[in-house]
DRENSE-200780 format. One record per residue (C-alpha): residue in three letters; x, y, z; residue number from 0. Coordinates in steps of 0.2 Angstrom, whole numbers, plus 5000, padded with zeros to 4 digits. Each point is the difference from the previous one (the first is absolute). Layout:
- ALA X Y Z NUM
...
% end
This chain:
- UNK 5346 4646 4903 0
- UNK 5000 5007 5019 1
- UNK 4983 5007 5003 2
- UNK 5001 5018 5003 3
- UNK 4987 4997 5016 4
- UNK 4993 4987 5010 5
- UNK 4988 5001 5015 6
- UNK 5002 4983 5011 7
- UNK 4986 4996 5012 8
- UNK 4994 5014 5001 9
- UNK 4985 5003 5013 10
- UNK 4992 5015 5008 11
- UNK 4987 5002 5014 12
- UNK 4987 5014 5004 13
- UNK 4989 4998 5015 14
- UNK 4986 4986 4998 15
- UNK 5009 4996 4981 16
- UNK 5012 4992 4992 17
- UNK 5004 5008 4984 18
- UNK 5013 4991 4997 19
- UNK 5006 4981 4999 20
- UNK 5019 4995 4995 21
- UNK 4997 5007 4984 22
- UNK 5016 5000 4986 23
- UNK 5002 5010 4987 24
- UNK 5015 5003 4985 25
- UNK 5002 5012 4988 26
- UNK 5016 4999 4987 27
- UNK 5010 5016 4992 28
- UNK 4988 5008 4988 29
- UNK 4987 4989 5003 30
- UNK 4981 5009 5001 31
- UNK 4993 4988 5013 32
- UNK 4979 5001 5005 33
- UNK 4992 4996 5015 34
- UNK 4983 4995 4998 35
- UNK 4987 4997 5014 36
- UNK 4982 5005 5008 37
- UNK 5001 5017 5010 38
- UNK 5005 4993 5016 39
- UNK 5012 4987 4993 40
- UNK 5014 5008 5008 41
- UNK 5009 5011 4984 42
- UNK 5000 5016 5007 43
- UNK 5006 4994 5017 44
- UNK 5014 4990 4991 45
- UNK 5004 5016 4992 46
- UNK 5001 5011 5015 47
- UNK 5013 4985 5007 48
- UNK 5011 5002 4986 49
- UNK 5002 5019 4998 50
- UNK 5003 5002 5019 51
- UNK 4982 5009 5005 52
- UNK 4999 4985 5013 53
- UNK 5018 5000 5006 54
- UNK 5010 4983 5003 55
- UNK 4995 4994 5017 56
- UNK 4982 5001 4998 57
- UNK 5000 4985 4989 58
- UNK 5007 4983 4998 59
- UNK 5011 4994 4985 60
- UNK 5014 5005 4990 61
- UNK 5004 5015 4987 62
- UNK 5012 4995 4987 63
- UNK 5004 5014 4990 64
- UNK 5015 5002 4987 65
- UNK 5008 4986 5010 66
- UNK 4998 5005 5014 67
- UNK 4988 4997 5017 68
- UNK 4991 5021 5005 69
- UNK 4994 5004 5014 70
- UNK 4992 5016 4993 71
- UNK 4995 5010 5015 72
- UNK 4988 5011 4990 73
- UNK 4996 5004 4981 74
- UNK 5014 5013 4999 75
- UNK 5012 4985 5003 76
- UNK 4995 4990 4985 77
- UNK 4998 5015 4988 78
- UNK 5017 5002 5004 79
- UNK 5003 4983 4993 80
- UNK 4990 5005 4986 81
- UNK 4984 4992 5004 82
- UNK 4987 5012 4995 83
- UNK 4979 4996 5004 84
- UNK 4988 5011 4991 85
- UNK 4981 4999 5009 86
- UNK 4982 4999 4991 87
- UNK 4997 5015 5011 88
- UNK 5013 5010 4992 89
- UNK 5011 5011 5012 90
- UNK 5004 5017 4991 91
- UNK 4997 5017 5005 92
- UNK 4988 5008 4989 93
- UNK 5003 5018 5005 94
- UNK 5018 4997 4995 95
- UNK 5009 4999 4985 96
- UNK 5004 4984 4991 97
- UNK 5019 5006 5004 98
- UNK 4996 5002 5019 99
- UNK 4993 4984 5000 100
- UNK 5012 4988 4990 101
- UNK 5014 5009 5013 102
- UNK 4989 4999 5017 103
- UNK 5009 4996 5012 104
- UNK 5016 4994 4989 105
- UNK 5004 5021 4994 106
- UNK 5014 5005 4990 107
- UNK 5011 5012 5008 108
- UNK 5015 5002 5010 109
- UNK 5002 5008 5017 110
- UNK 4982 5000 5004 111
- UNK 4996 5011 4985 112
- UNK 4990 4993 4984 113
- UNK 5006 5000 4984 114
- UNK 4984 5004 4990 115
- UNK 5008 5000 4983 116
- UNK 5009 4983 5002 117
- UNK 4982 4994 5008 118
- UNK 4992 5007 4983 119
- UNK 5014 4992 4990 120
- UNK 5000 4982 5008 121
- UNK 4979 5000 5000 122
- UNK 4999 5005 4983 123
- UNK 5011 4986 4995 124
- UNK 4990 4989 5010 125
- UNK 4983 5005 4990 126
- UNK 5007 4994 4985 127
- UNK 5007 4982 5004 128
- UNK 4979 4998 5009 129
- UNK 4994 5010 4982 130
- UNK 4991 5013 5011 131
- UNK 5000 5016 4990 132
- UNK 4995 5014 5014 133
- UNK 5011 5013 5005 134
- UNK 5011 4996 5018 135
- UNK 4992 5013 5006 136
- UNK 4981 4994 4998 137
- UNK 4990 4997 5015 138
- UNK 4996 4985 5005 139
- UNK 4980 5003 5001 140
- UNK 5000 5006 4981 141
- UNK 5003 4983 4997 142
- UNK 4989 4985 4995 143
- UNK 5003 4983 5012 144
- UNK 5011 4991 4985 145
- UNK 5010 5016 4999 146
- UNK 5002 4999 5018 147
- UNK 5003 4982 4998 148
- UNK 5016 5004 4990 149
- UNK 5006 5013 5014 150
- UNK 5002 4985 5012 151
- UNK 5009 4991 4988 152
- UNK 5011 5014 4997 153
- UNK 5003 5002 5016 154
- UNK 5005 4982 5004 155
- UNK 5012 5004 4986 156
- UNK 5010 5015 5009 157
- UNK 5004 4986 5014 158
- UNK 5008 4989 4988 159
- UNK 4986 4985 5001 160
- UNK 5006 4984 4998 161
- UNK 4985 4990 5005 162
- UNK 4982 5012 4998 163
- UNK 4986 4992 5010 164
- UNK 4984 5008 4991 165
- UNK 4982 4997 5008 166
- UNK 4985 4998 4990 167
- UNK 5009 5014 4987 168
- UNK 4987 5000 4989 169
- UNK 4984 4999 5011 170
- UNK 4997 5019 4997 171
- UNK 5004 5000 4981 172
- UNK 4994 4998 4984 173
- UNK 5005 4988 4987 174
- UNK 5010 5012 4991 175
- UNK 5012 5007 5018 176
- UNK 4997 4980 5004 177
- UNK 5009 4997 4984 178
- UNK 5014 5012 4999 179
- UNK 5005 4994 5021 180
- UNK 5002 4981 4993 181
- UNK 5010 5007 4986 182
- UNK 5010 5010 5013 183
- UNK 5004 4983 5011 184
- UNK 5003 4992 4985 185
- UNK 5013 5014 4997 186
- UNK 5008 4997 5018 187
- UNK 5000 4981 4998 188
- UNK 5013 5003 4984 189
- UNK 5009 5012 5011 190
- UNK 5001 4987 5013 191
- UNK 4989 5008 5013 192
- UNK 4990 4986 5007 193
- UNK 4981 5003 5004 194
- UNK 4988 4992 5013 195
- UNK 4983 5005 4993 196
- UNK 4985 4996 5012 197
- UNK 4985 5001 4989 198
- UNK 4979 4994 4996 199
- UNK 5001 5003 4984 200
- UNK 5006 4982 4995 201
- UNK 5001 5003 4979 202
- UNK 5012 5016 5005 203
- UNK 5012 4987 5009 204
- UNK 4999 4988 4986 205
- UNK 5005 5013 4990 206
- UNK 5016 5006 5008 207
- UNK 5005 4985 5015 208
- UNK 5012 4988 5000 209
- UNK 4994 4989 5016 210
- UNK 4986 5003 5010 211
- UNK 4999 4995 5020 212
- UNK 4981 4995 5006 213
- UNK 4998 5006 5018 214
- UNK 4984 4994 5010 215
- UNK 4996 5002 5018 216
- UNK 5018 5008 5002 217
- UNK 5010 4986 4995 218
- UNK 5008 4996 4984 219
- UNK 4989 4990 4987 220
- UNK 5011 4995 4986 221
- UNK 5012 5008 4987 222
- UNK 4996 4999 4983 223
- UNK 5012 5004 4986 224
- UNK 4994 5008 4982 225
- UNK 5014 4993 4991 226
- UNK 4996 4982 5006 227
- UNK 4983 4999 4992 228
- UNK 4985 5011 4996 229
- UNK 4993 5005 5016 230
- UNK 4980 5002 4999 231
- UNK 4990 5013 5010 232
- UNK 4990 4986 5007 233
- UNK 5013 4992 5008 234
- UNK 5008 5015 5009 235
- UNK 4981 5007 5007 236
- UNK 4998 4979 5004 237
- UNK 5015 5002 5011 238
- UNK 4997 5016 5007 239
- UNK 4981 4997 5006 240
- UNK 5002 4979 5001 241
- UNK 4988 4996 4990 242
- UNK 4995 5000 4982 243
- UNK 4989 5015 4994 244
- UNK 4991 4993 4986 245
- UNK 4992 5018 4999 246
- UNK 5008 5017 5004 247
- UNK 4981 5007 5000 248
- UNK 4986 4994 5011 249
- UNK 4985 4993 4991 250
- UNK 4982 5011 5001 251
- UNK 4984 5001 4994 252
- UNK 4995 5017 4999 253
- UNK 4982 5009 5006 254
- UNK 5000 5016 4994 255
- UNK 4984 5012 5007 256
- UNK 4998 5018 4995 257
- UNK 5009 5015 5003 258
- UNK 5008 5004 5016 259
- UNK 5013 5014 4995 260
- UNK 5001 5011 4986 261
- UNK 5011 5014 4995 262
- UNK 4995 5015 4984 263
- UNK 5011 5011 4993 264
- UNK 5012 4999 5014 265
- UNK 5016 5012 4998 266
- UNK 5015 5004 5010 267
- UNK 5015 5013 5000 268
- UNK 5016 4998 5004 269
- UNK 5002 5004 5018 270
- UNK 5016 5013 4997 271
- UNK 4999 5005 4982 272
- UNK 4981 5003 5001 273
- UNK 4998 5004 4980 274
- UNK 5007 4980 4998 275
- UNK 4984 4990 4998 276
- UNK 5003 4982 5006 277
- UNK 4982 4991 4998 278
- UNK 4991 5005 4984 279
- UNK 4981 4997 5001 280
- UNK 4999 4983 5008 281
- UNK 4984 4989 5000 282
- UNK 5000 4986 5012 283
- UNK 4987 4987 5005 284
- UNK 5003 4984 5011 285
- UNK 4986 4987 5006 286
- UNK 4996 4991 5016 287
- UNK 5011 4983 4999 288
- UNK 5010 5007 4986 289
- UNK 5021 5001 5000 290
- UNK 5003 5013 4988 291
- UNK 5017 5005 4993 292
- UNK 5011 5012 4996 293
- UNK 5015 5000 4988 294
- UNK 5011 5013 4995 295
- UNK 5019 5001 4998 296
- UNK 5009 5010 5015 297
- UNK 4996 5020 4997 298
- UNK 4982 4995 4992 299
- UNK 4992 5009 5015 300
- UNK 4992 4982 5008 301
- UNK 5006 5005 5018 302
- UNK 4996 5017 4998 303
- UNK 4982 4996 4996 304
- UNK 4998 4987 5015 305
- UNK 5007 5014 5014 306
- UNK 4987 5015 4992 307
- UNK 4985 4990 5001 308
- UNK 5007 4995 5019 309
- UNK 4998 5017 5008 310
- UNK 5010 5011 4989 311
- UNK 5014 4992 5007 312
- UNK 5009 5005 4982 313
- UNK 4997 5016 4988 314
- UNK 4993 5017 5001 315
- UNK 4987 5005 4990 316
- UNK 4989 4985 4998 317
- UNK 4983 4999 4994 318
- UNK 4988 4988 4996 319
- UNK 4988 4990 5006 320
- UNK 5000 4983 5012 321
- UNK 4984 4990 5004 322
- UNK 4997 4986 5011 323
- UNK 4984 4989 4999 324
- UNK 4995 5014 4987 325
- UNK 5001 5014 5010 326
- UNK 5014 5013 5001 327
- UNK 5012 5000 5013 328
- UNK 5013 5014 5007 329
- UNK 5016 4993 4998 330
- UNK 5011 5014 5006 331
- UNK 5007 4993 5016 332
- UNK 5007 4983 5003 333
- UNK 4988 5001 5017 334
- UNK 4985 5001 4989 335
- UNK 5005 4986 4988 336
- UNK 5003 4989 5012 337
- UNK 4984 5004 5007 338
- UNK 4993 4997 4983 339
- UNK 5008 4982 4998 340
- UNK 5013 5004 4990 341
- UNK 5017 4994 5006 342
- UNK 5020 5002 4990 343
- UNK 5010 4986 5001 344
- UNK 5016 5010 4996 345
- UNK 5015 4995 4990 346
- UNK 5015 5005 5015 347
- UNK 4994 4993 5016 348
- UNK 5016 5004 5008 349
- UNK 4998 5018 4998 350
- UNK 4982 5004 4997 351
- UNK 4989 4982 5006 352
- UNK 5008 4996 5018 353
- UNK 5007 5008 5014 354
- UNK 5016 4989 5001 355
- UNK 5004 5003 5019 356
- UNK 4983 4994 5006 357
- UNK 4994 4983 5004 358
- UNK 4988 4992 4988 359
- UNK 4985 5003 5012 360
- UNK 5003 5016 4995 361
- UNK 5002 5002 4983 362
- UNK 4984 4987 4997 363
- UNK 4988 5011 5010 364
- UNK 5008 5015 4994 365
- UNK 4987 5005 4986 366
- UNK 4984 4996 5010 367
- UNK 5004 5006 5018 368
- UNK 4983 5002 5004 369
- UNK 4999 4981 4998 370
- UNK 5010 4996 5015 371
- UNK 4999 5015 5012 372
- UNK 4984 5006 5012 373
- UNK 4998 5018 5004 374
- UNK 5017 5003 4990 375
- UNK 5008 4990 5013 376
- UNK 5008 4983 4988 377
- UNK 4998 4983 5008 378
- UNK 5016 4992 5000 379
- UNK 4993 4982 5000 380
- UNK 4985 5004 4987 381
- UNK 5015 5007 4989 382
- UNK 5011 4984 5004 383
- UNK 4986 4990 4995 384
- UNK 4997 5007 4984 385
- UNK 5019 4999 4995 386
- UNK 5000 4980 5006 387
- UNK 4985 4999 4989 388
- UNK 5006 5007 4985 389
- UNK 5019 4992 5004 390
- UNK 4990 4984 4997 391
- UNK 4988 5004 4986 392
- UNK 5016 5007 4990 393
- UNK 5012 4989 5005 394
- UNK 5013 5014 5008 395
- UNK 5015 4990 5005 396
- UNK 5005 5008 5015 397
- UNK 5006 4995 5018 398
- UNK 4982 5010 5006 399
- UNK 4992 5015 4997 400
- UNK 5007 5012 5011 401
- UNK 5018 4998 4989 402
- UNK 5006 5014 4990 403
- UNK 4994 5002 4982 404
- UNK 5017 5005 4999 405
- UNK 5008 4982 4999 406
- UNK 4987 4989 4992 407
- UNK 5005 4998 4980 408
- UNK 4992 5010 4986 409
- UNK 4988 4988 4996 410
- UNK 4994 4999 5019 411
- UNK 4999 5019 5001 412
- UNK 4990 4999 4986 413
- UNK 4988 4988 5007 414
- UNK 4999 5013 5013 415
- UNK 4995 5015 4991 416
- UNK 4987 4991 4991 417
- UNK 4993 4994 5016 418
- UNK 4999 5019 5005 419
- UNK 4989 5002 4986 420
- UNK 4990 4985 5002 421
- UNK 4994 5006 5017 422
- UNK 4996 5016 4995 423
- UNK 4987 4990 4990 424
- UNK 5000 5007 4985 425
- UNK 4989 4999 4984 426
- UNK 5012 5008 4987 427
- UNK 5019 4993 5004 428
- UNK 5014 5006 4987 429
- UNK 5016 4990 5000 430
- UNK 5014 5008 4993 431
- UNK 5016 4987 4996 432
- UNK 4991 4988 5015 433
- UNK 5014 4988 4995 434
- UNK 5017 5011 4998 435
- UNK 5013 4992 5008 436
- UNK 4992 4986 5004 437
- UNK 5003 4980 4997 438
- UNK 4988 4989 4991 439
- UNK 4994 4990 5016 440
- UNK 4996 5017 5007 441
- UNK 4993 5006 4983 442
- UNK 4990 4984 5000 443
- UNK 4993 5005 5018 444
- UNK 4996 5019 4995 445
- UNK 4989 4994 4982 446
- UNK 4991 4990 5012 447
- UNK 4997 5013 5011 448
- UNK 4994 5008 4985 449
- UNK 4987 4987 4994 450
- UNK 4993 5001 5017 451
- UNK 4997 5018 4999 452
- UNK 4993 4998 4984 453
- UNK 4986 4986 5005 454
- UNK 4994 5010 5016 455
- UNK 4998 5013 4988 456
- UNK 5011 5013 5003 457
- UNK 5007 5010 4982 458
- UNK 5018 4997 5000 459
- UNK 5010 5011 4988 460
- UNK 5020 4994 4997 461
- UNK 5015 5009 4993 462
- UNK 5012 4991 4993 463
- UNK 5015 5000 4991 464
- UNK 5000 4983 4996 465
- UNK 4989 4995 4987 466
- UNK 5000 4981 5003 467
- UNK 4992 5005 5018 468
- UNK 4986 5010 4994 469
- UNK 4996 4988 4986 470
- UNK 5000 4988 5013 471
- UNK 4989 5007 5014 472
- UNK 4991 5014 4991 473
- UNK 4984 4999 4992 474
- UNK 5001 5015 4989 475
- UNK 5013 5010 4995 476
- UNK 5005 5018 5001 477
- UNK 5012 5004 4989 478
- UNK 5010 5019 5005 479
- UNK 5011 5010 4992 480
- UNK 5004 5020 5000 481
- UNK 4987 5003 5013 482
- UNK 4985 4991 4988 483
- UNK 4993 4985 5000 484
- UNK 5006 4992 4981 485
- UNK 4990 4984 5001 486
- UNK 4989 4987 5010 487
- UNK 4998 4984 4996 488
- UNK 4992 4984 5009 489
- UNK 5013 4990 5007 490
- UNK 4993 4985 4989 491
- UNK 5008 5009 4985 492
- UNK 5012 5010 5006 493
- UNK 5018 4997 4998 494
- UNK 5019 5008 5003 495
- UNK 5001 5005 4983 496
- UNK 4984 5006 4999 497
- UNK 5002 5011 5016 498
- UNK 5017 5006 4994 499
- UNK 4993 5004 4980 500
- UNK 4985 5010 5008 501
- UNK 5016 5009 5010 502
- UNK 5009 5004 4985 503
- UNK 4987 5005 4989 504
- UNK 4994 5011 5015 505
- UNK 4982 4996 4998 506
- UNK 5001 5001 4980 507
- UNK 4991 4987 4990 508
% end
């Protein structure tokens, strides 16, 4: 069978790094082909390559595609081939309707005029092959991520896909949208859509993939075939990071002190629909060396909880009482918790944890000014000189410090925002999803970062969707759902099924 696309040699060049080295890549007709590799690997810029957002000139190799060699001059060229990409930052409109956005930019209509009951019509039939249920004429922010999720897909359906590049899909989803997506490619595979799915979550792409191709340091690793023989998680991570992991979790002995942070009876309302309670009544306590967990399914109120308690950065309404050390604090500004020790790692760095168009000096002094500045005038080389230390005690690949946040990978980003918090010096730091998005080296490097927090005695809290990373690092559970807490347990006799059963059961013996 003729491949539907090859990428020969390809290699691409940014100042100061080579992101990528002479690497190949084929995908067949209906196949659903993954790309595994650590953040940094080169996926994303292989990506951006084929669908034409780095445009033929900037890069060395060859495009075959259908047959035939393209030179696509930008991403409008291979969408009109039908090579559709879908981001992990989705890229809809959310004051528009899902009918605005599937026909942005591609409108129905003749004569300049739009056709808004042919729009209706076609977006409608879209919704039902993707199984989404809302009306065409739904906004966008009425709906939840894997809704959203759906959109792009429908979307990529409207200009005739015949090869859909999806990004870490389900980084922002929970099992049950993660589910429903795999069936949905599984759905185009029989329909003879091929898939490129670049993804961390390695039991998903066992689930669905019929070949994987390994990048590292931006070249090509190996290809492996699922139809061959059973491909095992161990060798894919082995050939992603280069080395064995025996242990996806860093050993630690824990020493657990008293009570740094507590929180009594805390409650939150929704924001807008003020009469919406979102945290019920929560009681909270967290020790000096101790990594405590939260687990909840998405909706269970986890991240609302976090950005309260960090300056009433969520919710209206809220009452209750924090204490640090014993004593009570006031919470009520995100200046006065950081003043207090309390820092949020949040769950969207691009939007909420980074300011993308500055330099990484920047974005690690950014929480702790005072730090780095003298009679509020900053020293450029004091604040260099933290960033080069923290680009070394994290491990931040990068060129050098002053690069923008902007192009490092997720997981270097994400080393970056933690290292804003670290310098703030905090003695409560709350880590919600620390590892979305994020490969196992990288996750590796971050649960040790963890540990080391733990044993200088920080309280570390961490929200987490993925139970095998909480029972992992954690050292007692939280277990969320419906704005309560339903259960606790001792990481020494907690397990998945007993997290989900207290879920279920809603706190009910």
């Amino acid at each position: 069978m003729n491949a539907l696309l090859e990428m020969r040699g390809i290699s691409k060049s940014f100042p100061g790094v080579k992101a990528l080295k002479n690497v190949t890549l084929s995908v067949q007709p209906g196949e659903i082909h993954a790309i595994c590799g650590e953040n940094g690997a080169g996926k994303s810029t292989l990506m951006k390559v084929l669908s034409g957002v780095y445009p033929h000139g900037s890069f060395e190799g060859d495009i075959v595609y259908a047959g035939d060699v393209q030179k696509f001059g930008g991403i409008s060229d291979s969408e009109a081939r039908g090579i559709i990409i879908i981001h992990q930052e989705l890229a809809l409109v959310p004051l528009l309707s899902i009918a605005e956005n599937i026909f942005l930019g591609n409108e129905t209509g003749r004569w300049g005029v739009i056709d808004w009951t042919l729009a209706h019509t076609r977006t409608q039939e879209l919704l039902d092959i993707v199984g989404l249920k809302e009306s065409p004429d739904a906004l966008i922010t009425h709906l939840g991520v894997g809704k959203q999720q759906l959109v792009e897909i429908a979307k990529a359906l409207s200009k005739k896909v015949k090869l859909l590049i999806l990004d870490e899909p389900t980084a922002s989803l929970n099992e049950s949208d993660s589910e429903n997506l795999l069936a949905l490619l599984r759905d185009f595979k029989r329909q003879g859509i091929a898939s490129i799915l670049i993804s961390h979550k390695l039991n998903e792409i066992a689930k669905v993939a019929d070949r994987i191709t390994i990048l590292r340091d931006g070249a090509t690793v190996e290809t492996l075939d699922f139809g061959d023989a059973p491909v095992s998680e161990d060798s894919i991570i082995k050939g992603m990071v280069g080395r064995e992991m025996a242990d996806r979790y860093p050993k630690r002995t824990p020493k657990i002190g008293e009570v740094i942070f507590e929180l009594r009876d805390w409650q939150v309302y929704h924001p807008i629909h003020t009469d919406r309670q979102m945290i019920k009544g929560i009681n909270l306590h967290v020790k000096r060396g101790e990594v405590l967990g939260i687990a909840g399914l998405m909706g269970a109120g986890r991240t609302e909880l976090a950005m309260s308690l960090f300056g009433r950065a969520y919710g209206t309404k809220i009452s209750g009482e924090a204490k640090l050390f014993g004593k009570t604090i006031d919470v009520s500004t995100i200046g006065k918790a950081i003043d207090h020790g309390i820092a949020y790692v949040t769950e969207d760095r691009k939007q909420l944890g980074l300011v993308l168009g500055d330099p990484i000096t920047q974005n690690v002094t950014l929480a702790n000014l005072p730090n780095v500045s003298r009679h509020l005038v900053i020293n450029a080389g004091r604040e260099a000189g933290v960033a080069e230390e923290y680009r070394r005690r994290l491990s931040i690949r990068c060129s050098d410090v002053f690069q923008q946040t902007l192009n490092l990978s997720g997981g270097n980003q994400q080393k970056v925002v933690l290292s804003k918090w670290l310098f703030a010096d905090p003695h409560v730091l709350i880590l919600d999803e620390p590892t979305r998005g994020v490969d196992v080296g990288a996750k590796y490097e971050i649960y040790t970062i963890i540990n080391q927090l733990a044993d200088e005695g920080r309280a570390v809290i961490v929200i987490s969707s993925e139970m095998p990373e909480l029972l992992g690092v954690c050292d007692r559970i939280y277990v969320m759902n419906e704005g309560r807490f339903v259960g606790e347990f001792p990481v020494a006799e907690a397990t998945q099924e007993k997290i989900m059963r207290a879920i279920m059961r809603n706190g009910e013996p």
